[in-house]
ROPA-809586 format. One record per residue (C-alpha): residue number from 1; chain; x, y, z. Coordinates in nm, 2 decimals. Layout:
% residues N
<nr:NUM, kette:A, c1:X, c2:Y, c3:Z>
...
This chain:
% residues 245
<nr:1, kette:A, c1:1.84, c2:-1.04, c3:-1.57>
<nr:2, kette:A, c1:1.66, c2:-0.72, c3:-1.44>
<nr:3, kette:A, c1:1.50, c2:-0.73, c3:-1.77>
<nr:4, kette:A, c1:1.35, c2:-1.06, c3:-1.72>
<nr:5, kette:A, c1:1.17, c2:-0.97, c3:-1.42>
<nr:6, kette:A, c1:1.05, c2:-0.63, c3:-1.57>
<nr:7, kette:A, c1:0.91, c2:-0.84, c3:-1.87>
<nr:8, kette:A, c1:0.69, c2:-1.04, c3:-1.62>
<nr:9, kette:A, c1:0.60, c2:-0.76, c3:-1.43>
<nr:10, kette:A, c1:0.44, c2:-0.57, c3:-1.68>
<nr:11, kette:A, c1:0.20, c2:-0.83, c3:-1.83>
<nr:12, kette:A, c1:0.11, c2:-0.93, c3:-1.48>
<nr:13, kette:A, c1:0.06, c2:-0.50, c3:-1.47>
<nr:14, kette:A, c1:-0.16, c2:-0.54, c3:-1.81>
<nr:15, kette:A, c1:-0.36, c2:-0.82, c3:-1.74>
<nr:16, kette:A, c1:-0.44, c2:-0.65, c3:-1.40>
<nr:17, kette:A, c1:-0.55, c2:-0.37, c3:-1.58>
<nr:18, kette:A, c1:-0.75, c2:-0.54, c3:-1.82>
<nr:19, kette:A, c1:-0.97, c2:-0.71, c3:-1.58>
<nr:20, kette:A, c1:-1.02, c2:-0.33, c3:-1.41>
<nr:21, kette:A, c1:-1.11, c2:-0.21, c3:-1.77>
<nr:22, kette:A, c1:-1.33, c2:-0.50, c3:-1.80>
<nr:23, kette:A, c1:-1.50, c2:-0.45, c3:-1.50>
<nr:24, kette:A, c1:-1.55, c2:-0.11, c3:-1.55>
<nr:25, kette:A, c1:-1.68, c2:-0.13, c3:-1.89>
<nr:26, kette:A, c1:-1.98, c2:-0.38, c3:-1.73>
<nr:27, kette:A, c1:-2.06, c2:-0.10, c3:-1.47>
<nr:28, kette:A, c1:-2.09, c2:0.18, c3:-1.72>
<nr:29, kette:A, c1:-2.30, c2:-0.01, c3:-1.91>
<nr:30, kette:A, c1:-2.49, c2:-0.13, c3:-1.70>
<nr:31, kette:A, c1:-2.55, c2:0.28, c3:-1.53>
<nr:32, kette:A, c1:-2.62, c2:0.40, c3:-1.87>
<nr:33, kette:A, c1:-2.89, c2:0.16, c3:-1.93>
<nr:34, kette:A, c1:-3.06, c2:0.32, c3:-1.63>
<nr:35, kette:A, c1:-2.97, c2:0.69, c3:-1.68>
<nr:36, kette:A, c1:-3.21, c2:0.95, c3:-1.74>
<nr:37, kette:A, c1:-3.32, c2:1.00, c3:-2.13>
<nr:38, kette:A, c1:-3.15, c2:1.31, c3:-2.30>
<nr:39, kette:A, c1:-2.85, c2:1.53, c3:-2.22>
<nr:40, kette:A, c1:-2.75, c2:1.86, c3:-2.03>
<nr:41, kette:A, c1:-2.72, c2:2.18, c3:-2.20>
<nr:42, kette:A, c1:-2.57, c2:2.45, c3:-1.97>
<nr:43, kette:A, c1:-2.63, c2:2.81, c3:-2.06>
<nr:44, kette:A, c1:-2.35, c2:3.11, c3:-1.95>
<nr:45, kette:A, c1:-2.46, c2:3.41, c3:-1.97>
<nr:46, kette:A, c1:-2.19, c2:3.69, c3:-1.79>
<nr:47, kette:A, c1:-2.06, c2:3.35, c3:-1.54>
<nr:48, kette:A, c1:-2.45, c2:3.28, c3:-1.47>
<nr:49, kette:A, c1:-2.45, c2:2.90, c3:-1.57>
<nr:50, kette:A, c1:-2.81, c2:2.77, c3:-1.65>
<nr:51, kette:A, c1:-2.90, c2:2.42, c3:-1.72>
<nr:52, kette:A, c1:-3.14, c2:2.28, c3:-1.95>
<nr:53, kette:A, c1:-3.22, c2:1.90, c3:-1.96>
<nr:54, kette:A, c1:-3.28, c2:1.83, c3:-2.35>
<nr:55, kette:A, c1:-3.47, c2:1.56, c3:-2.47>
<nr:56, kette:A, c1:-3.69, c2:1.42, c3:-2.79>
<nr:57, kette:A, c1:-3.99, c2:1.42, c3:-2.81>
<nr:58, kette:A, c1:-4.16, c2:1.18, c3:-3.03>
<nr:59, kette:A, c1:-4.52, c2:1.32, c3:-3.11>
<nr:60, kette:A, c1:-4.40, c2:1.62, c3:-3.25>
<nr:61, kette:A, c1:-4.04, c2:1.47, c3:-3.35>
<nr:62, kette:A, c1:-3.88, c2:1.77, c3:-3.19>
<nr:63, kette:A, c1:-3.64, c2:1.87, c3:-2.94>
<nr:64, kette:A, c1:-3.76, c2:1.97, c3:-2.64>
<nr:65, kette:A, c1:-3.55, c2:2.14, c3:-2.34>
<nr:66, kette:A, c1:-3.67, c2:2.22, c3:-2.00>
<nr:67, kette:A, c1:-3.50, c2:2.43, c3:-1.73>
<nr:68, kette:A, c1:-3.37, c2:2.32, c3:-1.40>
<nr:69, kette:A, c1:-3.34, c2:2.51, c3:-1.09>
<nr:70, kette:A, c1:-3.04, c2:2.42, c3:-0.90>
<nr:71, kette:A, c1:-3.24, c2:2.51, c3:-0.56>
<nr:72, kette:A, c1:-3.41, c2:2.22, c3:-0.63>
<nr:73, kette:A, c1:-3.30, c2:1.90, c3:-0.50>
<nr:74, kette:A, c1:-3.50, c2:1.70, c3:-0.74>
<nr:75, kette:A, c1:-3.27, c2:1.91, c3:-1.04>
<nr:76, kette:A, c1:-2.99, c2:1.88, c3:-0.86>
<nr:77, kette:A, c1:-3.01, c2:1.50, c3:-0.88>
<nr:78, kette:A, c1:-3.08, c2:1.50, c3:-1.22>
<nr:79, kette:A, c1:-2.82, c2:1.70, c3:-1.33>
<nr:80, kette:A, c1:-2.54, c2:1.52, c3:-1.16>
<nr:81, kette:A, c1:-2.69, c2:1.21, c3:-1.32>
<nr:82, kette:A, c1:-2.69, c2:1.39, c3:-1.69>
<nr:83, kette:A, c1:-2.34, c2:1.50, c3:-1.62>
<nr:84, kette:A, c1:-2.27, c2:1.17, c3:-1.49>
<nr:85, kette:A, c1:-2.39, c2:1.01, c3:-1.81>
<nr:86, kette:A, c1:-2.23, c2:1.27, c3:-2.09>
<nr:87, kette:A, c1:-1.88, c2:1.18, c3:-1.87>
<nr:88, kette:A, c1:-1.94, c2:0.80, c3:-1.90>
<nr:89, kette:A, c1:-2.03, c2:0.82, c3:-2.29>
<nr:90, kette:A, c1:-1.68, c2:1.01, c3:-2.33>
<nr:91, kette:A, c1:-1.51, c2:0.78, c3:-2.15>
<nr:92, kette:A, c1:-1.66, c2:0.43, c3:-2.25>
<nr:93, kette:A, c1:-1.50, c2:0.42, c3:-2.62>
<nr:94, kette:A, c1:-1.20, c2:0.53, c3:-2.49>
<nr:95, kette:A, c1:-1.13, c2:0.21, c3:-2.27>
<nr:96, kette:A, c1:-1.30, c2:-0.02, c3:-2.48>
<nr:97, kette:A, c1:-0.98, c2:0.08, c3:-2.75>
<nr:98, kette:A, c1:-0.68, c2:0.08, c3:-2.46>
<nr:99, kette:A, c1:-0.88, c2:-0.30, c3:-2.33>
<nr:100, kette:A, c1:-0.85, c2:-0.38, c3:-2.71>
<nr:101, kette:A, c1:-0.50, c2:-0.28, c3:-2.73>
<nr:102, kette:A, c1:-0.44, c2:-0.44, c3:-2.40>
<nr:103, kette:A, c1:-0.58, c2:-0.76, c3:-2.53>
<nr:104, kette:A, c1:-0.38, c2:-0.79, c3:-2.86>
<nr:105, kette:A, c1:-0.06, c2:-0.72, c3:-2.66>
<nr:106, kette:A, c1:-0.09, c2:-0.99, c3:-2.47>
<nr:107, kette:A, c1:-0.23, c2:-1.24, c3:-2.71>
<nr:108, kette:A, c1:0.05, c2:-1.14, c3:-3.02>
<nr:109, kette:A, c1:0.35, c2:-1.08, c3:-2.74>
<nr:110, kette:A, c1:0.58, c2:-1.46, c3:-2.65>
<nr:111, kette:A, c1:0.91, c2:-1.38, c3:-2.54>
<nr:112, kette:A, c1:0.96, c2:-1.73, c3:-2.51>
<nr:113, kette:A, c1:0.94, c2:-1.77, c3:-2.91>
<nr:114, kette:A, c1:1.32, c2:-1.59, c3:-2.95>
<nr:115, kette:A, c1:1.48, c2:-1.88, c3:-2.74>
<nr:116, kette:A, c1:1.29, c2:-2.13, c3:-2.95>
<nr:117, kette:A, c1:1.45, c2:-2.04, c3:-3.28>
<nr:118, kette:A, c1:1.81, c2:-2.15, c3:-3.14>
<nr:119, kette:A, c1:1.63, c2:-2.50, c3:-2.97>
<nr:120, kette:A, c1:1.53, c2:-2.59, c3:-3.30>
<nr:121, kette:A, c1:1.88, c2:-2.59, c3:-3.44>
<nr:122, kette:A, c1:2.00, c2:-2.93, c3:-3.57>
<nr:123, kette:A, c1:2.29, c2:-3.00, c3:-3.29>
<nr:124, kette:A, c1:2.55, c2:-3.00, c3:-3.59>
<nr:125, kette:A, c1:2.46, c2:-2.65, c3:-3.65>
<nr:126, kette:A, c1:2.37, c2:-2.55, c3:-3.32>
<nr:127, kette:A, c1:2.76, c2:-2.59, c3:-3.18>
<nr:128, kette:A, c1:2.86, c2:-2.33, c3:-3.42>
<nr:129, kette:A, c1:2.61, c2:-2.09, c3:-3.30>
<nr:130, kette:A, c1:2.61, c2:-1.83, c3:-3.05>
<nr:131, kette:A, c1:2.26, c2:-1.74, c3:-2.94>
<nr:132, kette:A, c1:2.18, c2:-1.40, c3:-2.88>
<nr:133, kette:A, c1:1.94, c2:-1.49, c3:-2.65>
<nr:134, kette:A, c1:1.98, c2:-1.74, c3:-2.34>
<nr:135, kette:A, c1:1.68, c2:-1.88, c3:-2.18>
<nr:136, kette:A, c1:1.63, c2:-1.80, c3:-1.85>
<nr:137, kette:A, c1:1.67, c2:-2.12, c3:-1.70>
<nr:138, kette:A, c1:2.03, c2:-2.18, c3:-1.87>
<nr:139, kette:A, c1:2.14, c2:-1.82, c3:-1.77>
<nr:140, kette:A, c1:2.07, c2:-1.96, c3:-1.44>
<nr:141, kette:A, c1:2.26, c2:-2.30, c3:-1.50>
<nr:142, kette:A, c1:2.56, c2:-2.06, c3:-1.61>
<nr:143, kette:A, c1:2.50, c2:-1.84, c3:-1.34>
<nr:144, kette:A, c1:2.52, c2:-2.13, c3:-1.08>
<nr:145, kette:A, c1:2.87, c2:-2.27, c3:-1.27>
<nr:146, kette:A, c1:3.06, c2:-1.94, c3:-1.24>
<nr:147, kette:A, c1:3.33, c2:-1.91, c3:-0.99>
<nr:148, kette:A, c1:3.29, c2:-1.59, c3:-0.73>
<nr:149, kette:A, c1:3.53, c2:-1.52, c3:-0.49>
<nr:150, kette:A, c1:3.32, c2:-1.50, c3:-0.14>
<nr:151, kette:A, c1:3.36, c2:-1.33, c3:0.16>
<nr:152, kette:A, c1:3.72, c2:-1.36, c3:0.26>
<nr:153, kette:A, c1:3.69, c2:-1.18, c3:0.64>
<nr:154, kette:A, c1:3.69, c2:-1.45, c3:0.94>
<nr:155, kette:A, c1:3.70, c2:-1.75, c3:0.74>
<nr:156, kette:A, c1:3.79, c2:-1.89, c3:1.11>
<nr:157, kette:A, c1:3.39, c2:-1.89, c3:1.15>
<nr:158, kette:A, c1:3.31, c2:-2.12, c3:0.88>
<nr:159, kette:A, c1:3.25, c2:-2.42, c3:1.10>
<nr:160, kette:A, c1:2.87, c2:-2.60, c3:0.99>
<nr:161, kette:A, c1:2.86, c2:-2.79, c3:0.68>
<nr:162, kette:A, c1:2.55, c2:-2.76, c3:0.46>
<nr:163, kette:A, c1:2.40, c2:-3.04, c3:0.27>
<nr:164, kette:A, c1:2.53, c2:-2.91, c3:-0.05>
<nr:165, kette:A, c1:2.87, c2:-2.91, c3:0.08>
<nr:166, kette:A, c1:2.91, c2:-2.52, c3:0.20>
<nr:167, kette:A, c1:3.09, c2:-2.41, c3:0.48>
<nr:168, kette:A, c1:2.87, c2:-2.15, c3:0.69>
<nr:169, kette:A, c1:2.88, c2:-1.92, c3:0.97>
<nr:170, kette:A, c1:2.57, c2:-2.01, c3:1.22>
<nr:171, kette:A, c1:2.28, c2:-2.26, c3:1.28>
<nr:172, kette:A, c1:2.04, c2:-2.03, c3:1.09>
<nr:173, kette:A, c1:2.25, c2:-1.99, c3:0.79>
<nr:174, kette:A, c1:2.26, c2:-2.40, c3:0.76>
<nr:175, kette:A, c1:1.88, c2:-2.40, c3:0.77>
<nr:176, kette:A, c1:1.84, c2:-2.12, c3:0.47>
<nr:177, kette:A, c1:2.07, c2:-2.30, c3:0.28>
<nr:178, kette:A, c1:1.93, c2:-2.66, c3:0.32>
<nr:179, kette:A, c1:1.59, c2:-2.51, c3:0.24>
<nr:180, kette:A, c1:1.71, c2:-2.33, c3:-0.10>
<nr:181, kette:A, c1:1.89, c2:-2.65, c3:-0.15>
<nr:182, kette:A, c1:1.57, c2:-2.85, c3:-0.13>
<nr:183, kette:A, c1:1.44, c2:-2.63, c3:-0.34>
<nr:184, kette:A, c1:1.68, c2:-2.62, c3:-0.62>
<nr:185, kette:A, c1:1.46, c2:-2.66, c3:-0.89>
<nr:186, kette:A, c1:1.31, c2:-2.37, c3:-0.81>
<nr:187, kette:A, c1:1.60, c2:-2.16, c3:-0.78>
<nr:188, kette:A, c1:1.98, c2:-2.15, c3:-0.75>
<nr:189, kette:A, c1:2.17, c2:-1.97, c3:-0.51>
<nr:190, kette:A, c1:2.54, c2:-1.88, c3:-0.36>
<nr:191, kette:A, c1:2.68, c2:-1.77, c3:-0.04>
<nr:192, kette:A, c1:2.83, c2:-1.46, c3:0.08>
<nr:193, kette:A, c1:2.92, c2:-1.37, c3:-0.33>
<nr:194, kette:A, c1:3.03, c2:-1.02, c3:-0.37>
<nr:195, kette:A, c1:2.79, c2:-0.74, c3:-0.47>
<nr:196, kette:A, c1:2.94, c2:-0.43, c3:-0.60>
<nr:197, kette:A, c1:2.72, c2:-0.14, c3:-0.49>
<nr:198, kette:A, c1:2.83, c2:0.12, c3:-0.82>
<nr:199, kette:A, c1:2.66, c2:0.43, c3:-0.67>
<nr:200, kette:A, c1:2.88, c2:0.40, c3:-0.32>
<nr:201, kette:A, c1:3.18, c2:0.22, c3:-0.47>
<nr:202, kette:A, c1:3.13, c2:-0.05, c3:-0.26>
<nr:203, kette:A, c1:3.16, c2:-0.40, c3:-0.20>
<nr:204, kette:A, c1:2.89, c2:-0.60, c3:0.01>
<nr:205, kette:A, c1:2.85, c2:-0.99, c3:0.05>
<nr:206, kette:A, c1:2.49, c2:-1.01, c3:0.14>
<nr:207, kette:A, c1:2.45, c2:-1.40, c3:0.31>
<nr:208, kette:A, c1:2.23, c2:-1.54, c3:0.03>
<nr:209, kette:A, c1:2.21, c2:-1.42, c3:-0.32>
<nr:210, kette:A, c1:1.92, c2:-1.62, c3:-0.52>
<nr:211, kette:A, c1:1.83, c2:-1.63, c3:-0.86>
<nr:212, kette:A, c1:1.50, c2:-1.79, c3:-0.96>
<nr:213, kette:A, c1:1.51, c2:-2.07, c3:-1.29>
<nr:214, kette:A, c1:1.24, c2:-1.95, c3:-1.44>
<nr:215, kette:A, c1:1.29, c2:-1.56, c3:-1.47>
<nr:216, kette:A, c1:1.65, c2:-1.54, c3:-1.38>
<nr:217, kette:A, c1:1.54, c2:-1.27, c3:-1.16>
<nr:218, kette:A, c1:1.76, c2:-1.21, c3:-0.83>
<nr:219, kette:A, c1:1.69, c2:-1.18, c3:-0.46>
<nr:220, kette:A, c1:1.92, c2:-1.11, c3:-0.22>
<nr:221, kette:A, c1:1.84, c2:-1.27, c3:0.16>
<nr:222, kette:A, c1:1.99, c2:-1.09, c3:0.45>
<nr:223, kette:A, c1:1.88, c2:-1.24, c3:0.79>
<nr:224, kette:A, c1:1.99, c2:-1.15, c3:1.11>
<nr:225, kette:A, c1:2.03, c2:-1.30, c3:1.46>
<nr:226, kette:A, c1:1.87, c2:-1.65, c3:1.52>
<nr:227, kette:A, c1:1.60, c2:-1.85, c3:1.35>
<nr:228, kette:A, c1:1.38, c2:-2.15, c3:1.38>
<nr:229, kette:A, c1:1.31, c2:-2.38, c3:1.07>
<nr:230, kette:A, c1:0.93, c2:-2.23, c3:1.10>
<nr:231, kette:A, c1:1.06, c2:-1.85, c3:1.05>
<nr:232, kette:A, c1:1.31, c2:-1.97, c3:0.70>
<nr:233, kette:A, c1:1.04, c2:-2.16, c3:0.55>
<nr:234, kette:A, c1:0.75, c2:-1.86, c3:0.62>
<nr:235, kette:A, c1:1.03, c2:-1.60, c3:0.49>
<nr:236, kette:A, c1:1.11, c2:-1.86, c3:0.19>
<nr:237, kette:A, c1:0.70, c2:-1.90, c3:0.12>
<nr:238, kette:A, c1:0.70, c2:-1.53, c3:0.11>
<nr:239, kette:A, c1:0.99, c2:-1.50, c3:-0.17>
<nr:240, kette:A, c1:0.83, c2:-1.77, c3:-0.40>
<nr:241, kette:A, c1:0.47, c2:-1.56, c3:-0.37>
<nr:242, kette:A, c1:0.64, c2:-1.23, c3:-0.43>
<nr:243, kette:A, c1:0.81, c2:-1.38, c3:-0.68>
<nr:244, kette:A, c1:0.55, c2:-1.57, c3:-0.84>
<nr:245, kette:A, c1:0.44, c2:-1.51, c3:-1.25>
């Protein structure tokens, strides 16, 4: 399930940094067009660096190479604006190939296409079959099926009723859970279910654990003292954003 989210995390990562790259590209092109003509030659003689701004020249189809005092602020300019270009000549092939790459990642890579190859399946043949892959969506059907034992302390406290039928512990829990209720197309969820903490060999049952339909990704929802209908729904908004593809 982890895995899921990971998957959609990194292409939202990629296409992110494509549209940098991109940008990028169109501003170094766009500086080289107005950089100086020619290059920077630097000169070291015993840790005495020279510079030298090299350039054709056409009439006599030579080279021609004239030195610049770094006193001068006028040099000093045209350096940095040399170096400037040389660094932005290095570096425009190389992103041009990792936007490339980038770009035929994304276009060749569909997760979806492993869970199509079961769908496809005659049914005659398909209830033989165990798929090695589960789409998200009926992990989370599964997921939502499965029997958990919940949180066994003070079950005196279980006194409001939710519309799905739970038994909860305070006004603010019933209006969470109507909410993820209403939203049950958009994500499943259970109550106090157990979470098994492996690192501090312990048990925790966090109020809400979630798990969205589309990534089978999971969210666990903690709240604490009382809340207003405004406050769930802002929090909620907040989950579906951070959570969005």
């Amino acid at each position: 399930m982890k895995g899921r989210g990971i998957v959609h995390m990194v292409k939202n990562y990629l296409q992110n940094e494509y549209n940098i790259l991109t940008n990028k590209i169109k501003k170094i092109e766009h500086d080289l067009k107005s950089a100086p003509e020619g290059y920077l030659k630097i000169s070291n003689r015993k840790n005495d660096f020279s510079y030298y701004h090299m350039k054709n020249d056409p009439e006599n189809n030579k080279e021609i190479s004239k030195y610049l005092r770094k006193k001068e602020e006028e040099n000093t300019s045209l350096i940095e604006k040399l170096v400037q270009k040389q660094y932005y000549q290095k570096l425009l092939p190389v992103i041009k190939e990792e936007r490339k790459a980038i770009e035929e990642f994304l276009k060749k890579y569909h997760p979806h296409k492993k869970y199509d190859v079961f769908d496809k399946i005659v049914q005659p043949r398909k209830q033989f079959i165990t798929p090695a892959f589960i789409t998200p969506e009926k992990m989370t059907e599964q997921w939502e099926c499965e029997e958990y034992q919940s949180n066994l302390k003070h079950p005196e406290n279980l006194i409001y009723e939710t519309n799905r039928g739970d038994m909860v512990r305070s006004k603010s829990e019933i209006i969470i859970a109507d909410l993820l209720f209403y939203h049950k197309d958009f994500c499943a969820y259970r109550y106090e279910a157990p979470l098994y903490i492996q690192e501090k060999r312990m048990t925790l049952y966090p109020d809400f654990t979630i798990m969205k339909r589309s990534t089978a990704e999971i969210l666990y929802w903690e709240h604490f003292g009382m809340m207003d209908v405004q406050t769930v729904q802002s929090r909620f908004a907040s989950c579906c954003q951070w959570h969005h593809d």
